[in-house]
FIZA-321728 format. One record per residue (C-alpha): residue in one letter; chain; x, y, z. Coordinates in nm, 3 decimals. Layout:
% residues N
   miba   lumgu        px        py        pz
      A       A         X         Y         Z
...
***
This chain:
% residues 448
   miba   lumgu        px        py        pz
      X       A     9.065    -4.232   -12.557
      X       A     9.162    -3.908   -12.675
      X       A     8.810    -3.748   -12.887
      X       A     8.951    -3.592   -13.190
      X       A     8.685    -3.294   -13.099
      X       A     8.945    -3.035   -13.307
      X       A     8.987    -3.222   -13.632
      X       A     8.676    -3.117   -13.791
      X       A     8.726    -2.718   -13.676
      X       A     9.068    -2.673   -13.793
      X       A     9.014    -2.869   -14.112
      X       A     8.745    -2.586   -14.175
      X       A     8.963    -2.313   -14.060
      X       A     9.236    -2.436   -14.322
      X       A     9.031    -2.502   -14.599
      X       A     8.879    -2.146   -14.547
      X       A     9.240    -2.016   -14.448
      X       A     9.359    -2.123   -14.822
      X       A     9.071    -2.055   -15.027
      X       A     9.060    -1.643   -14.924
      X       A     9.458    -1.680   -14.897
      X       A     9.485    -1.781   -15.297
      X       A     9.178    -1.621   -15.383
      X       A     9.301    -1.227   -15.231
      X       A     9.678    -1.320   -15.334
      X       A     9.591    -1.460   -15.708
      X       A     9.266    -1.203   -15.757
      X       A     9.256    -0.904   -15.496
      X       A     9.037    -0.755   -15.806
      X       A     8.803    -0.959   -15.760
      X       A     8.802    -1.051   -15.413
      X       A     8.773    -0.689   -15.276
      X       A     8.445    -0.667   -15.452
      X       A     8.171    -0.613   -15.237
      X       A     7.989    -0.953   -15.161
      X       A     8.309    -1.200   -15.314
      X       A     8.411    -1.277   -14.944
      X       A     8.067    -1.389   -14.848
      X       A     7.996    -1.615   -15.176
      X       A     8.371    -1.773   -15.177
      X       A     8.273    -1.868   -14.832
      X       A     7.938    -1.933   -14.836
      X       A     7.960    -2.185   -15.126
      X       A     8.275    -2.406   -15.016
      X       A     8.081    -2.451   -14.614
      X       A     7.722    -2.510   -14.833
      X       A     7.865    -2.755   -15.074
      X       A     8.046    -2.920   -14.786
      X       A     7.757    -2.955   -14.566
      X       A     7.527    -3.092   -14.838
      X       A     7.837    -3.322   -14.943
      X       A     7.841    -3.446   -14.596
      X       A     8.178    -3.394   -14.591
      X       A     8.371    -3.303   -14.290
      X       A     8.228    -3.541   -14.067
      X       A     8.482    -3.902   -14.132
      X       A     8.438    -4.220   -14.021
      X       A     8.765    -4.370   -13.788
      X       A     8.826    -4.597   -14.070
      X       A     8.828    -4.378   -14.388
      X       A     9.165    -4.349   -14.512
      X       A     9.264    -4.104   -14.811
      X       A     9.119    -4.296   -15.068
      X       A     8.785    -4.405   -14.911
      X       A     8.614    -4.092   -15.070
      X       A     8.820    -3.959   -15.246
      X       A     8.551    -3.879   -15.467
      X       A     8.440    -3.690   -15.170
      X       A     8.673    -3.345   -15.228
      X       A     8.645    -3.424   -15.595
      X       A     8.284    -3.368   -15.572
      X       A     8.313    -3.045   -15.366
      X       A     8.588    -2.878   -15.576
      X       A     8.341    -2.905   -15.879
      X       A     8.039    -2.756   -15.676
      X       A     8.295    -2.510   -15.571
      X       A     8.408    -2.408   -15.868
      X       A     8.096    -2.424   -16.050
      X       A     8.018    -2.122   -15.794
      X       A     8.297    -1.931   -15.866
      X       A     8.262    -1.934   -16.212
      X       A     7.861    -1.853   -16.157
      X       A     7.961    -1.579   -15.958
      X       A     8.130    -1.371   -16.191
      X       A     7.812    -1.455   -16.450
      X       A     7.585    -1.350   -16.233
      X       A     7.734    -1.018   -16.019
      X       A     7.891    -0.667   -16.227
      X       A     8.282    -0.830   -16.200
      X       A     8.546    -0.756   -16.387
      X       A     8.588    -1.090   -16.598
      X       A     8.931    -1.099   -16.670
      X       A     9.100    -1.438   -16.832
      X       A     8.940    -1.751   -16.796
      X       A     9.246    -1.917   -16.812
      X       A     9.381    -1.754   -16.525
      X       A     9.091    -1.788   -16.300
      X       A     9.148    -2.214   -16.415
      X       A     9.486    -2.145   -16.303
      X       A     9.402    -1.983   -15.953
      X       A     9.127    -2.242   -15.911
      X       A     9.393    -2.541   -16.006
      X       A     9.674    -2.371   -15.775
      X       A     9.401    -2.386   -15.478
      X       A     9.246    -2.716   -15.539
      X       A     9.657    -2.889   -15.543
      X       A     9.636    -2.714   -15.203
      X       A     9.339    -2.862   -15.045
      X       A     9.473    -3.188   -15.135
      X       A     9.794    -3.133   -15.010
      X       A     9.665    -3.064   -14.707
      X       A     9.442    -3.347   -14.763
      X       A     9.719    -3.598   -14.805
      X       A     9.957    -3.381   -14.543
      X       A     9.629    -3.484   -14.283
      X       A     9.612    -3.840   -14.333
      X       A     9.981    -3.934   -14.376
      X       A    10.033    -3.712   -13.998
      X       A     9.671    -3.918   -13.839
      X       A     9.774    -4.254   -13.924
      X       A    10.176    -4.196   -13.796
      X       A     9.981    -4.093   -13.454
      X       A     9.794    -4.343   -13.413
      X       A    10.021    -4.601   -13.521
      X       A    10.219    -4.463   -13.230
      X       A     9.905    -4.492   -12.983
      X       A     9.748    -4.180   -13.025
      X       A     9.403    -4.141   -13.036
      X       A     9.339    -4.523   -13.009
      X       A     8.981    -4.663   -12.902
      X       A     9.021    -4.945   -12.721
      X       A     8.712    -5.216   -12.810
      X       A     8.570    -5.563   -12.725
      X       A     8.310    -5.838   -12.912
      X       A     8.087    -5.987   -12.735
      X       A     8.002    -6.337   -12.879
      X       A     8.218    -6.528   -13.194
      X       A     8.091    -6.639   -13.503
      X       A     8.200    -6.606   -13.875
      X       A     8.219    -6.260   -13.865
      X       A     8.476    -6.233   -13.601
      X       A     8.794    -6.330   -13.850
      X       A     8.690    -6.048   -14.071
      X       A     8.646    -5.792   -13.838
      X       A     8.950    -5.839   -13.658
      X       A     9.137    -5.758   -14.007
      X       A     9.017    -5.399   -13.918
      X       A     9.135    -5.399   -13.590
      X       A     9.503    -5.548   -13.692
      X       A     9.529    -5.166   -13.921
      X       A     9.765    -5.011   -13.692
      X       A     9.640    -4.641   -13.874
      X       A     9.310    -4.718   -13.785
      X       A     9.392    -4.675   -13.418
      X       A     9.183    -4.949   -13.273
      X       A     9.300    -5.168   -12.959
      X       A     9.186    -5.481   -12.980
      X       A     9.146    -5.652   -12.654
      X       A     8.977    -5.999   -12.694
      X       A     8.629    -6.149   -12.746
      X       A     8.350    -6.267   -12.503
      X       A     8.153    -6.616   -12.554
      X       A     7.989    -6.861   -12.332
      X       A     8.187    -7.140   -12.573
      X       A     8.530    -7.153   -12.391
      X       A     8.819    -7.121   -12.660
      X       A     9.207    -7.169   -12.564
      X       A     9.252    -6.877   -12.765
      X       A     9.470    -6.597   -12.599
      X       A     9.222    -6.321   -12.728
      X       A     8.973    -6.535   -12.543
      X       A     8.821    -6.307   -12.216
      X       A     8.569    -6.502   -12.072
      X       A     8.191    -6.582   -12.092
      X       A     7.974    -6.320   -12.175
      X       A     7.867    -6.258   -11.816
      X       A     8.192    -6.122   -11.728
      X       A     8.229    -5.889   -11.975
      X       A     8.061    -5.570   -11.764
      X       A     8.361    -5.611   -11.464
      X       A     8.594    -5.642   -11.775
      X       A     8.485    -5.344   -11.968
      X       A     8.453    -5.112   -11.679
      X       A     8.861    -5.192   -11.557
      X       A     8.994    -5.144   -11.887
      X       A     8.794    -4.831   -12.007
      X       A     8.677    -5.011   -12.286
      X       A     8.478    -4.742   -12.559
      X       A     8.319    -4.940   -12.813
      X       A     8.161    -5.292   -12.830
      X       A     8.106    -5.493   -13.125
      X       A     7.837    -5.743   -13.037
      X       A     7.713    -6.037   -13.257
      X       A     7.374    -6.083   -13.243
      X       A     7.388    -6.433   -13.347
      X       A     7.525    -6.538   -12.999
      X       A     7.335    -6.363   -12.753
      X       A     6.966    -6.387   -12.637
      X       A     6.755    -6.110   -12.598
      X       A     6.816    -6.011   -12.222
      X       A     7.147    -6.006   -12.280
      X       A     7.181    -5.786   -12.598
      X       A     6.931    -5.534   -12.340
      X       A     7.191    -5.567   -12.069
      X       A     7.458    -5.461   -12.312
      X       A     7.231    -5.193   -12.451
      X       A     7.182    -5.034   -12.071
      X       A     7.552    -5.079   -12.002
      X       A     7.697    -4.847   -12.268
      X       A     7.409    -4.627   -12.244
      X       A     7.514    -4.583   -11.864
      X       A     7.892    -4.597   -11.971
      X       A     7.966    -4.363   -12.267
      X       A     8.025    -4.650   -12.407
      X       A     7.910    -4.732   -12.804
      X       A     7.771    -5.065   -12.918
      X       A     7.762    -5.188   -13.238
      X       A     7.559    -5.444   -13.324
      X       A     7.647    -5.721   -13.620
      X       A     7.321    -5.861   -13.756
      X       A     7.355    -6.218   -13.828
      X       A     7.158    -6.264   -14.160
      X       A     7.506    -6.179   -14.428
      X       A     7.224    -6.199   -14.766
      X       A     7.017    -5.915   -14.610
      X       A     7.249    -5.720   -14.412
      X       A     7.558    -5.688   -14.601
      X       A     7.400    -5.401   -14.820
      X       A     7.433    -5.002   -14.704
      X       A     7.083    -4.989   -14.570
      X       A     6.892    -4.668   -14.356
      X       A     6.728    -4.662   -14.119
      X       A     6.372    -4.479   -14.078
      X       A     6.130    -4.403   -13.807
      X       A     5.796    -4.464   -13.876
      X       A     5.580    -4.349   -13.585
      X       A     5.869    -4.427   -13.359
      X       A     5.900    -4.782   -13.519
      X       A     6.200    -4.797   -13.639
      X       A     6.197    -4.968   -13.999
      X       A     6.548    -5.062   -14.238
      X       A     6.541    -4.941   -14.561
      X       A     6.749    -5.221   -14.774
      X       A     6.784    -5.027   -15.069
      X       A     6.886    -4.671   -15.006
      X       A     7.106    -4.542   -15.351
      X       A     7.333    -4.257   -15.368
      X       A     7.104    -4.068   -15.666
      X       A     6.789    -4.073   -15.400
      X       A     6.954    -3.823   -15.226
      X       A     6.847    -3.462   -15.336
      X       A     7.224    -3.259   -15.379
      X       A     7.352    -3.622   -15.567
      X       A     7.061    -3.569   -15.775
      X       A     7.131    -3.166   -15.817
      X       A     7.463    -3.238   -15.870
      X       A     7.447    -3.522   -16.128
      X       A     7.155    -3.328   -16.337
      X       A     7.365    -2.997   -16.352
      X       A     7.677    -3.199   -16.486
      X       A     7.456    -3.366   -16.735
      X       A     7.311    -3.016   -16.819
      X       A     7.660    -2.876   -16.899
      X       A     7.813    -3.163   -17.070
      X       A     7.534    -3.206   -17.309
      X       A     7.510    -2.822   -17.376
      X       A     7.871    -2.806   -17.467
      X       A     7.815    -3.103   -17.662
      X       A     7.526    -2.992   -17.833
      X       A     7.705    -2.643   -17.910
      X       A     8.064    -2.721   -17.996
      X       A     8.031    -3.051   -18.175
      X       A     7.663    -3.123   -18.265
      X       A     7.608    -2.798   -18.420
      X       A     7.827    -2.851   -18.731
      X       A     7.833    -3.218   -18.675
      X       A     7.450    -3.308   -18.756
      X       A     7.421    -3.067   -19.067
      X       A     7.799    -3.234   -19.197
      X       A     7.613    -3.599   -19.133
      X       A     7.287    -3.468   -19.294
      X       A     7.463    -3.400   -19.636
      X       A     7.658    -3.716   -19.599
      X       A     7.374    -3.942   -19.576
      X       A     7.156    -3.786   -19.829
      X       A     7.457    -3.868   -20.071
      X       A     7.505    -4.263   -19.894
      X       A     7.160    -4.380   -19.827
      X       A     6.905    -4.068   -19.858
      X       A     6.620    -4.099   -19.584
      X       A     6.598    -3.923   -19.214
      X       A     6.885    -3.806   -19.050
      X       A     6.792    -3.889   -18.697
      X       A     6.603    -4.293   -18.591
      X       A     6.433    -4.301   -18.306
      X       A     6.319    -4.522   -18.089
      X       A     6.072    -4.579   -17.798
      X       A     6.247    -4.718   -17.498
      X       A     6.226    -4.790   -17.133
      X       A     6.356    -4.518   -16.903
      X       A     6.393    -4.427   -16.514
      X       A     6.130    -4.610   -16.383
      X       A     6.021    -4.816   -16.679
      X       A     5.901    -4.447   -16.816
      X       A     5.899    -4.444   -17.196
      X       A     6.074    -4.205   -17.398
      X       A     6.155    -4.143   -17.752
      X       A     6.571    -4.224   -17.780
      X       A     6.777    -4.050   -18.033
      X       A     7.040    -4.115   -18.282
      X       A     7.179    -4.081   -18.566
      X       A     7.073    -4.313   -18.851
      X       A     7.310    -4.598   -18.936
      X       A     7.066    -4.837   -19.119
      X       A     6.840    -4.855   -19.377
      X       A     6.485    -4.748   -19.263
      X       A     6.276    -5.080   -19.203
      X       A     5.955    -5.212   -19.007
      X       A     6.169    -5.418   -18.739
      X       A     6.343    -5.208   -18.627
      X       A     6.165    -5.206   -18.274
      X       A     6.203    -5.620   -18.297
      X       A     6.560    -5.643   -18.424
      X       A     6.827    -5.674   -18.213
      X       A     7.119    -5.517   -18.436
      X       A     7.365    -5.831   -18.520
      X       A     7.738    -5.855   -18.654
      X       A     7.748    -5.732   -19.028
      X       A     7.338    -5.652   -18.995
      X       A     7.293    -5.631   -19.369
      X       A     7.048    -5.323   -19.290
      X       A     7.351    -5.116   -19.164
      X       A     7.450    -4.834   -19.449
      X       A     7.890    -4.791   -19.541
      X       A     7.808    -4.459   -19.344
      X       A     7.645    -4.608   -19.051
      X       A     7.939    -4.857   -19.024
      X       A     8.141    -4.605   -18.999
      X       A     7.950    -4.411   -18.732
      X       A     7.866    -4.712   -18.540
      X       A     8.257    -4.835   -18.533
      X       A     8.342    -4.467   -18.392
      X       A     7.992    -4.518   -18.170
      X       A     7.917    -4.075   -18.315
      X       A     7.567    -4.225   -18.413
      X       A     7.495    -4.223   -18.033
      X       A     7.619    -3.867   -18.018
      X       A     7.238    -3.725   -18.070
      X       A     7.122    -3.859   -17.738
      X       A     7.299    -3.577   -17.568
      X       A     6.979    -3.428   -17.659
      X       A     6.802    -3.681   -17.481
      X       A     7.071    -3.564   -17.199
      X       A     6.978    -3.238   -17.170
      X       A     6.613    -3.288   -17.188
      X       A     6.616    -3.479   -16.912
      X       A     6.523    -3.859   -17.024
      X       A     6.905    -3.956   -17.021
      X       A     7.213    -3.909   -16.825
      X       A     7.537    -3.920   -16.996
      X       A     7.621    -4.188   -16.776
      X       A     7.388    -4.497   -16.674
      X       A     7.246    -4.776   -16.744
      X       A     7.192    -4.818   -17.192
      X       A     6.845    -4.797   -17.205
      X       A     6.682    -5.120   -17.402
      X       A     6.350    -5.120   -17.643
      X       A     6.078    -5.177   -17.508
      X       A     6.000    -5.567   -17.613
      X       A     6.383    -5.687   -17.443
      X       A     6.316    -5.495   -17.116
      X       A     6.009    -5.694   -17.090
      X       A     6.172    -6.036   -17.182
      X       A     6.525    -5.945   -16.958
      X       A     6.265    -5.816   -16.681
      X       A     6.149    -6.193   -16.657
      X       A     6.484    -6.377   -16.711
      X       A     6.746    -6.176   -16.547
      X       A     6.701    -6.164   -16.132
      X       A     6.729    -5.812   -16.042
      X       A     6.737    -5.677   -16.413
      X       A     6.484    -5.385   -16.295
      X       A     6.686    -5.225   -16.025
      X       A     6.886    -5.063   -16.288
      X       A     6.575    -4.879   -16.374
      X       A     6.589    -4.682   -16.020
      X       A     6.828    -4.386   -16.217
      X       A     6.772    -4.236   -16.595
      X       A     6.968    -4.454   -16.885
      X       A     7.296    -4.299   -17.029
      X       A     7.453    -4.265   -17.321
      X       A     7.811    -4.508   -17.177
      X       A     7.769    -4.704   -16.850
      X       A     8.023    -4.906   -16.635
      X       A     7.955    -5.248   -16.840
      X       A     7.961    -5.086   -17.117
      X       A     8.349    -4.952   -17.110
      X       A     8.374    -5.319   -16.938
      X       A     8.327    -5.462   -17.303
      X       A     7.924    -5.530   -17.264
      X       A     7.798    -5.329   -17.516
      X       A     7.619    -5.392   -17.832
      X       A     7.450    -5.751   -17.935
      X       A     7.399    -6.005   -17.698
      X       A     7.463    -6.324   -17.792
      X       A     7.412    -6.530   -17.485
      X       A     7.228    -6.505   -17.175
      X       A     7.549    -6.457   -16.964
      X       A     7.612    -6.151   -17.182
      X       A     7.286    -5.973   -17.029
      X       A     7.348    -6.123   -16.680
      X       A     7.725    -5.931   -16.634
      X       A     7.571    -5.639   -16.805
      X       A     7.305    -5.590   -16.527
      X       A     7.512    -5.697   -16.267
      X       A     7.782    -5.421   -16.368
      X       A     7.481    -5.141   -16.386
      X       A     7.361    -5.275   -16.078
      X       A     7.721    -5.202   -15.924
      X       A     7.675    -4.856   -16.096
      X       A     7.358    -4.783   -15.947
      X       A     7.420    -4.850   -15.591
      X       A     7.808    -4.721   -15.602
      X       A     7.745    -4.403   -15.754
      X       A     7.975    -4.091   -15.777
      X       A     8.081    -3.801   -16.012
      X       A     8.427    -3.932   -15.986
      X       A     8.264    -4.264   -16.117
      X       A     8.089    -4.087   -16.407
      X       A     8.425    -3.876   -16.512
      X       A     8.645    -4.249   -16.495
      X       A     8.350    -4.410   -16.710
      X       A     8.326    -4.069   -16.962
      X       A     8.761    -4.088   -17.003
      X       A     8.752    -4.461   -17.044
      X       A     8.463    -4.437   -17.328
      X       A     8.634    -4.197   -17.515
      X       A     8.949    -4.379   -17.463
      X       A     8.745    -4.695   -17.596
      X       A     8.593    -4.521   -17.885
      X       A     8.947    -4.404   -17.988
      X       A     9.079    -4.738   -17.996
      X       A     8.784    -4.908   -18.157
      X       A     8.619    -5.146   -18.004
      X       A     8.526    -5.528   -18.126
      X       A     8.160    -5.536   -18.062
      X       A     8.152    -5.180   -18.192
      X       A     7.944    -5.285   -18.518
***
């Protein structure tokens, strides 16, 4: 097997190569100023390393994570633009500096699509292929040969080991012969199921690739528990699996979410709430005089209470923390319709957003009395808790939003924010922000 030991160095020395190529050709201005170099640099390796980014997996393909580079051109340019904020640069056009940093980011993914397209036509011609084993057959073994059959993947499937004899031609022998087997063909990985091998033997395996360069990879047999992306942790040498390990407990997920909540709700706040909210005010005191703002206490990140904001739509009443809100709720105002229909009466939580209590994207937070009846009836309903509530989540542009009428309606909903929770990215928050404002554009039918 050829070690691809230079893809991560030059894919570094490109990146770098383009970014001060653009940057001196587009900007020498700016560039040439004493410590741009250092930052330009500096900030694409940082955001890369905390990204986890160059390292990839044999079978990640151009779309695996793709939010990946989408993730590190926003940290990226979030830098640049920070720069010139923050050192005595000329400013020039922010328009053009979009431009340079659009021109450079079409670049990197070029070169991004220019890499995979040119890996997978080498190893579909035998380059760079890894030539692997699996020790024992169960289930498992249909499913994991689909990976092996991907020609780009560059795997060489050779056949299986089990003790049950098979007249299949992929069939090697019992599992005892596997170590003369391995070391004539140069096998480098083994996939071993642990379901069909006793303890002595999985150590005999263990000592063999440790004394072979060889890697083993185990396949636990319990699907329920270990089907999940799980961690693994070291507790006084004791090494303990941690079964639910989310994208947000990582510190630069959680840096990076907060500061894109920061800025969206600031520029929300600025540019549309600040002539929005006195415009509503004088509306309302002519429709249905009373507050301009409801709020209400509900359940946050970690069941933590906090006041929610919006604007009000309904006539101020005692149950309001009881009542669910129902098609053509006769305590809804001809204003609040209207702001309800074009969903601008949840526009005031970007406070909520920038305070910290909220995300703009997550889990809709529920009052208080619901979270304790759904907490009860709905298995799992508190593991959308683990990350702050937003203003649009993934079931809601998925058409669960608003009343629900039936007990599957709550079920899909958590099983969507669920999804959200333990699949997140800021490629998944942009998708869900475009499709609610695509939604809310189009009116929706449980927008009431």
């Amino acid at each position: 097997m050829k070690r691809s030991l230079f893809i991560v160095p030059i894919s570094i020395l490109v990146h770098l190569s383009l970014i001060n190529g653009v940057l001196f050709w587009f900007s020498p201005e700016t560039y040439l100023m004493p410590g741009s170099v250092l930052v330009y640099n500096a900030s694409w390796l940082m955001a890369a390393y905390a990204l986890n980014y160059y390292p990839t997996a044999r079978k990640e393909r151009f779309f695996t994570n793709i939010h990946k580079p989408l993730q590190l051109y926003v940290l990226f340019g979030l830098a640049y633009f920070a720069w010139f904020s923050l050192a005595d640069l000329p400013k020039g056009d922010t328009g053009r500096q979009l431009g340079i940093l659009g021109l450079l980011f079409g670049l990197l993914l070029v070169y991004r699509v220019v890499f995979y397209a040119a890996r997978s036509k080498y190893r579909e011609e035998g380059g760079n292929a890894v030539n692997v084993v699996v020790i024992g057959r169960d289930r498992n073994l249909k499913k994991i040969r689909k990976v092996f059959d991907e020609p780009d993947l560059g795997y060489r499937y050779l056949g299986y080991f089990d003790n049950a004899h098979s007249p299949s031609p992929t069939y090697l022998g019992k599992v005892e012969e596997c170590f003369a087997y391995m070391r004539k063909h140069d096998v480098h990985e083994i996939f071993c199921m642990a379901s069909r091998l006793s303890q002595p033997q999985l150590f005999n395996l263990i000592a063999y690739a440790d004394n072979n360069l060889t890697k083993l990879k185990i396949i636990p047999d319990n699907k329920e528990i270990f089907t999940r992306a799980m961690t693994i942790e070291l507790y006084e040498n004791i090494p303990v699996l941690n079964l639910r390990e989310l994208p947000l407990d990582r510190p630069y997920a959680q840096a990076l979410k907060r500061s894109f909540d920061v800025v969206f709700s600031a520029l929300v706040i600025v540019f549309i709430l600040s002539w929005l909210s006195p415009l509503i005010a004088i509306l309302m005191q002519i429709n249905a005089p009373g507050p301009v703002f409801f709020k209400q206490k509900r359940h946050g990140v970690n069941k933590r209470v906090f006041w929610c904001y919006k604007f009000r739509s309904m006539i101020t009443t005692a149950d309001a923390d009881r009542r669910m809100m129902t098609k053509n709720d006769d305590r809804v105002t001809r204003l609040g319709r209207v702001l309800r229909r074009t969903s601008i009466d949840e526009l005031p939580q970007f406070f909520n957003v920038f305070l910290g209590d909220m995300s703009v994207v997550g889990p809709r937070p529920h009052m208080e009395l619901h979270t304790e009846q759904y907490q009860s009836s709905v298995d799992k309903y508190l593991v959308r808790h683990f990350v702050k509530p937003g203003i649009t989540g993934l079931a809601q542009i998925r058409g669960y939003r608003g009343e629900i009428m039936e007990q599957a309606d709550i079920v899909n909903r958590t099983r969507l924010d669920i999804f959200y929770v333990e699949k997140w990215s800021l490629w998944l928050d942009v998708k869900i922000i475009i499709k609610t404002i695509l939604n809310a554009v189009r009116g929706e039918e449980k927008a009431y």
